[in-house]
C-alpha positions as CSV (number, residue, x, y, z in Angstrom):
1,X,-78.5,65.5,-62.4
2,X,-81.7,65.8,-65.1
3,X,-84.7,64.9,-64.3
4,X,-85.9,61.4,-65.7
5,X,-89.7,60.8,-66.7
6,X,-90.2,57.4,-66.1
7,X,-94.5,57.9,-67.9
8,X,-92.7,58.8,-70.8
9,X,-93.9,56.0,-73.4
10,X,-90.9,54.1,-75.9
11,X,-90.9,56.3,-79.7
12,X,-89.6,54.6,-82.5
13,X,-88.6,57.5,-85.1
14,X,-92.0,59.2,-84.7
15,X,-94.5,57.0,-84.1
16,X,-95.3,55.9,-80.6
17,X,-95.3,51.9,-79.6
18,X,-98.3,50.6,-77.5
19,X,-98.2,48.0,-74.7
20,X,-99.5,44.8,-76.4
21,X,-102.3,43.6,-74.2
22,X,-102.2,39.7,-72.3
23,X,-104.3,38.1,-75.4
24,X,-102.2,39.6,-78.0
25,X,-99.3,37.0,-77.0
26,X,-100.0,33.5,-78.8
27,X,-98.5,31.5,-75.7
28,X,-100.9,33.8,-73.2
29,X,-103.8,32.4,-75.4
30,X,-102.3,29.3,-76.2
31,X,-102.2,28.4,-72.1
32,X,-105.7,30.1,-71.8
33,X,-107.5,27.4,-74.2
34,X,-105.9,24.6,-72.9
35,X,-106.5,25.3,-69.2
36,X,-110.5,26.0,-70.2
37,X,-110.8,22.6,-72.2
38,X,-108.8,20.8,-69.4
39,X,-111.1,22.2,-66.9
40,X,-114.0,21.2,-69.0
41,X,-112.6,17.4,-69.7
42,X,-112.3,17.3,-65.6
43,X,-115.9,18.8,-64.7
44,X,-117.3,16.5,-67.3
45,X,-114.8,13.0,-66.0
46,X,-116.3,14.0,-62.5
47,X,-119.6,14.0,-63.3
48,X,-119.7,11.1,-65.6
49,X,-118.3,9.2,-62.6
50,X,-120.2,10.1,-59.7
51,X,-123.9,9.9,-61.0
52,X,-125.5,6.7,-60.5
53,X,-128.2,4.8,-63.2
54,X,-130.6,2.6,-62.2
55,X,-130.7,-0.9,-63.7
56,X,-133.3,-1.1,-66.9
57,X,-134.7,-3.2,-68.7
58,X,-134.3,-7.0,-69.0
59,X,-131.1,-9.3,-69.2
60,X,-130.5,-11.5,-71.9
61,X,-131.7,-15.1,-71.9
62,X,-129.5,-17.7,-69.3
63,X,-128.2,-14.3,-68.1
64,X,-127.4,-15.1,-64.3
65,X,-126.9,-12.2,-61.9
66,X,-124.1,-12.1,-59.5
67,X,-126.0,-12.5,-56.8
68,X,-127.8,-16.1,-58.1
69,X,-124.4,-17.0,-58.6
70,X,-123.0,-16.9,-55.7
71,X,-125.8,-18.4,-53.7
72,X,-125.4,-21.2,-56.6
73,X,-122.2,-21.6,-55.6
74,X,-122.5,-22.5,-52.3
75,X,-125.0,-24.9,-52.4
C-alpha cells in the first residue's frame, strides 16, 4: 500500500487553502458577543440589587412612614 501524508494541506488547482481561524466564522462571533453582553447585563442586575442606599433627604408633606402607621393603627 502507498504511503498516505495525513500534514499534507487541501490544494485547490495551485493555490493552497488555509484553515479559517475560530473568529473568522460569523456564528463563532455572533455567540461570543452575546455571551459577553449577557455576562455584563448579569454582573451589572447583581450589583444593582445587592447594594444598599441609605434613606435621604426629607419626605413629602403628610407623608407617614410605615412604621407611624402601624403603631396608628393599633391604637
Amino acid at each position: 500500500m502507498a504511503k498516505q501524508n495525513k500534514n499534507k494541506e487541501r490544494k485547490i488547482g495551485s493555490q493552497v487553502v488555509e484553515k479559517k481561524s475560530w473568529w473568522s466564522n460569523k456564528k463563532n462571533r455572533s455567540r461570543f458577543w452575546t455571551t459577553l453582553i449577557l455576562l455584563i447585563l448579569i454582573y451589572f442586575f447583581i450589583v444593582n440589587n445587592t447594594r444598599e442606599e441609605p434613606k435621604e433627604g426629607l419626605y413629602p408633606p403628610g407623608y407617614q412612614s410605615q412604621t407611624e402607621q402601624t403603631n396608628n393603627s393599633q391604637n
